[in-house]
C-alpha positions, 0 to 999 in steps of 0.5 A, a space after each residue: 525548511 531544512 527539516 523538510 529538505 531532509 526529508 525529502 533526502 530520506 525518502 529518496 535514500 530509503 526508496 532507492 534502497 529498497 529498491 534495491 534490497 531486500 530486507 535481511 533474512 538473517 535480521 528477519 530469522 533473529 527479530 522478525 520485521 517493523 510490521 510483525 511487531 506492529 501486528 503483535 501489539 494490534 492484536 494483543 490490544 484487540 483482544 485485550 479491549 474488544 470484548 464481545 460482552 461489551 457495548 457497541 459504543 463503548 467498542 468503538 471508544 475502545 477502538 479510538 483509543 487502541 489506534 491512539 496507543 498504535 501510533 503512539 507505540 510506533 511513531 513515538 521511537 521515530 521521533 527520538 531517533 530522527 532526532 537523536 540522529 539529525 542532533 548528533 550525526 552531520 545530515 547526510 550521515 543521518 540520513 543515511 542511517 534513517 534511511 534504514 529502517 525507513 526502506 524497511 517499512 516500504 514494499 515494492 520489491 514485496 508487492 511485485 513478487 507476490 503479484 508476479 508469483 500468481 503468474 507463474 503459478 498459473 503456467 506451473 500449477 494452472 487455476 488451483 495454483 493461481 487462486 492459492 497464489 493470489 488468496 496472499 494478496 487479497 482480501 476476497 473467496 479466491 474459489 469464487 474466482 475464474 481465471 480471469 478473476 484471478 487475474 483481475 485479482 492479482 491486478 487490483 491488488 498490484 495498483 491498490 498496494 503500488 499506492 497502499 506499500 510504495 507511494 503513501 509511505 514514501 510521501 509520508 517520509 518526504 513530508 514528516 520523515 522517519 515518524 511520518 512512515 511509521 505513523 503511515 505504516 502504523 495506520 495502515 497496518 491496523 485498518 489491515 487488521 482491524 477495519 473489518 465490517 465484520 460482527 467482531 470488528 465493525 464497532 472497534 476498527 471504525 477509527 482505524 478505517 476512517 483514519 486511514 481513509 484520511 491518510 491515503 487520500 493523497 497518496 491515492 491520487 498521487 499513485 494513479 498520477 504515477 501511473 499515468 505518466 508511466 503510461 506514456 512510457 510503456 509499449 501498449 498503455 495509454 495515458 490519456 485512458 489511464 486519466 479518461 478513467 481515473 477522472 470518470 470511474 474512481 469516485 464511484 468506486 466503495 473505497 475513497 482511494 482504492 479507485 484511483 490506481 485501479 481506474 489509472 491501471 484499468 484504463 492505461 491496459 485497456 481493461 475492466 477491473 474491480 466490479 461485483 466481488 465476492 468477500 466471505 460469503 458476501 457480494 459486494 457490487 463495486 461499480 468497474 473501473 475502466 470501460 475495456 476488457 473484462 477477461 484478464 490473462 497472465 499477459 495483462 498481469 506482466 503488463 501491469 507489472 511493466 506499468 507499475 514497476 516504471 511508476 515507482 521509478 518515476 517516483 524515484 526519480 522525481 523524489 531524488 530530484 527534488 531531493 537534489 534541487 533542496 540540498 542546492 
């Protein structure tokens, strides 16, 4: 079990320091980031094997094999260099060292920013200024959007990727260390740019879709959890909702873990989130997670930020205590 106490160690190392850092604009400027090279081989294989001219069947074996080839490419140089480390290096140094590029393939300091920078977009530019602000951060018409939209918006987005860019690969971590983030981050990253039900990408992301569908079903409910418990500890939310609407609402939602942060943020701030939503041109009808209010505001963004914030320190927390009671 020591390799699981190390990862254990690493995921705690990695979440502090991303919380506290963020990625170095200077190593950014000269190599770019783990996820930028991730997209450029996702998309230099996508347009390699998806053809139009080609099948429906053989584009979805094509597509197989593409994610097949993504996790490799990403989890493959994990694997050494966890293991070339852990061999050469006393454990907690090597740690220390993984923990580098594992704080980098995490996202709270990112999330919150993006999801803060609608908010005050909103008070500086008013609607249109909002909309362009939360188009960066999801996936559907923000024109179709009133301002309460956009704040429901902005807070979707918050709870689904508190669980898509903070819990799941911090679980990964814990679990399989630095191949397990990048294999999380990997999966991710191609259902981002593959599991579209587009004309295009239907046949070809299929696998990526399912897949990490498979792999944030965890992470999912472990999220709205977090959430929960944080509720206990922020003026104006209700854990007992946040529960109340997770257990009720999220198995109805389209997606088979999205619904879990939603419901558990929903129902923490006393509101409605998801429901019918424009992507494209087309109207999904999603059922509504949450039975409160439906118009949002910038007040509810900042609570939802309050929330969120305090679920990954709860995280924090628990992993480094667990980290702590593994190492005796």
């Amino acid at each position: 079990m020591t390799f699981l106490n190390d990862n254990v160690l690493l995921a705690a190392v990695a979440l502090v320091l991303e919380a506290a850092c963020d990625y170095p604009a200077p190593l950014q400027r000269r190599i770019g980031h783990p996820v930028q090279w991730l997209g450029a081989w996702i998309a230099a294989l996508e347009r390699a094997l998806n053809r139009p001219e080609r099948s429906v069947r053989t584009r979805s074996i094509l597509g197989g094999c593409a994610l097949v080839l993504i996790l490799a490419v990403a989890v493959l140089p994990a694997v050494f260099l966890q293991s070339a480390l852990r061999r050469l290096v006393p454990p907690l140094g090597a740690n220390m060292l993984l923990a580098l590029p594992a704080a980098a393939l995490l996202a709270s300091r990112s999330l919150f920013a993006h999801v803060g920078a609608v908010v005050e977009a909103r008070r500086r530019e008013g609607l249109a200024g909002a909309r362009a602000a939360v188009s960066h951060i999801v996936g559907r018409n923000p024109q179709s959007l009133d301002a309460a939209g956009v704040m429901r918006a902005a807070i979707e987005s918050l709870a689904e990727n508190f669980s898509d860019a903070v819990v799941a690969p911090a679980l990964w971590c814990a679990l399989l260390g630095l191949p397990g983030i990048a294999l999380y981050k990997a999966a991710n990253t191609a259902d981002s740019m593959l599991g579209h039900r587009t004309e295009r990408l239907a046949a070809f992301g299929w696998a990526a879709a399912r897949f990490d569908d498979l792999i944030n079903l965890p992470a999912s409910r472990l999220a709205a959890l977090w959430l929960t418990l944080a509720a206990l500890f922020t003026p104006h939310a209700s854990a007992r909702a946040a529960c109340r609407a997770a257990w009720r609402d999220a198995p109805r939602h389209r997606s088979p873990n999205a619904g879990w942060p939603e419901a558990a943020t929903a129902g923490a701030l006393g509101l409605s989130l998801a429901g019918p939503r424009v992507y494209g041109e087309t109207l999904v009808d999603d059922a509504w997670m949450g039975s409160g209010r439906k118009e949002a505001n910038s007040s509810d963004v900042l609570r939802a930020l309050t929330l969120t914030r305090r679920a990954a320190l709860l995280q924090i927390i628990v992993v480094a205590a667990l980290a702590m009671i593994a190492r005796g």
